[in-house]
Structures are given as structure tokens and as C-alpha cells.
N, C-alpha and C positions, 0 to 999 in steps of 0.2 A: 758282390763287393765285400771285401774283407775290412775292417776298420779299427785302428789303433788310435792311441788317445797318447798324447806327449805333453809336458810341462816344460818350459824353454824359461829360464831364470833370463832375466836382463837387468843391464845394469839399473838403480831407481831414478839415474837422473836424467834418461832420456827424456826428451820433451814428448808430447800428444802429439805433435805434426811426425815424429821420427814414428813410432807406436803405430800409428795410423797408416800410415807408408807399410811396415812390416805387414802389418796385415792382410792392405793389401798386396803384395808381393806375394806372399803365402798361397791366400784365398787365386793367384792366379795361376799356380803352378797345378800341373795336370795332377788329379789324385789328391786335393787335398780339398776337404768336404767343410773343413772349420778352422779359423784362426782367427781369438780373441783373445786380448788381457780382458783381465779380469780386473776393471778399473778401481772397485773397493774389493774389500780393502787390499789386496796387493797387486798393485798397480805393476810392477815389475814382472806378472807371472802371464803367461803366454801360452794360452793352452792351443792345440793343436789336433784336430781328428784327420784321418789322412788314412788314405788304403795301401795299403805296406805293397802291394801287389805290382804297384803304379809307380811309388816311388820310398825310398829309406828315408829314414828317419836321421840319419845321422847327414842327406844331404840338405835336408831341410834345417835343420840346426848349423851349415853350415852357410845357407842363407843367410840368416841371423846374424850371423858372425860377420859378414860382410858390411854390417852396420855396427855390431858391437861383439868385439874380440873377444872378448871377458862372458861373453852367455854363455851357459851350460842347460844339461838335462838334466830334468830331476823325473827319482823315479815317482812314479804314480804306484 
């Protein structure tokens, strides 16, 4: 298994019930190994490990987006 690492910016005023949903969401989708904020100190940052092989990156950020329009990727 192949394994890539992403940063998913979100908005900072999601709530922890919305945050906690995304992760789970993520952590269910085939191919994706890890999906956590990283609650201190930046609560907004969404890190993500995922095997590229299984699934892109850019549709997992497009997950994201399905709860908040406004997320982006940051490079690592």
C-alpha cells in the first residue's frame, strides 16, 4: 500500500459535532488509513493519510467541501 499525507484547511468556526462527523466520513471511505484535526493548537487543520492508489486526493477534499465550500489543501 502506497500512502500520502494531506492537510485539508477548514473553516475555524465549525463546531466538534461537524469535525467529528468529517472524520468520520473520511476514516469510512475505502483507502483512507487516517483522518484527524488536530485539535490544539489548530483546530481547523485536517490531516489525512490515504493510499493514492485506492483513492485521489482531490476527491477526498471534495468530500470536505460537501460540509464546508470554503476548505482547501495545504501543501505539506
Amino acid at each position: 500500500m502506497n500512502t500520502a499525507d494531506m492537510m485539508i484547511h477548514v473553516q475555524p468556526s465549525l463546531d466538534m459535532q461537524t469535525r467529528t462527523g468529517l472524520e468520520k466520513q473520511l476514516l469510512g471511505r475505502v483507502g483512507v488509513d487516517c483522518a484527524e484535526f488536530n485539535h490544539s493548537p489548530q483546530p481547523y487543520a485536517l490531516m489525512v493519510k490515504y493510499d493514492p492508489d485506492a483513492v485521489e486526493g482531490m476527491e477526498l477534499l471534495q468530500m470536505v467541501r460537501r460540509v464546508d465550500p470554503a476548505a482547501f489543501m495545504v501543501g505539506l
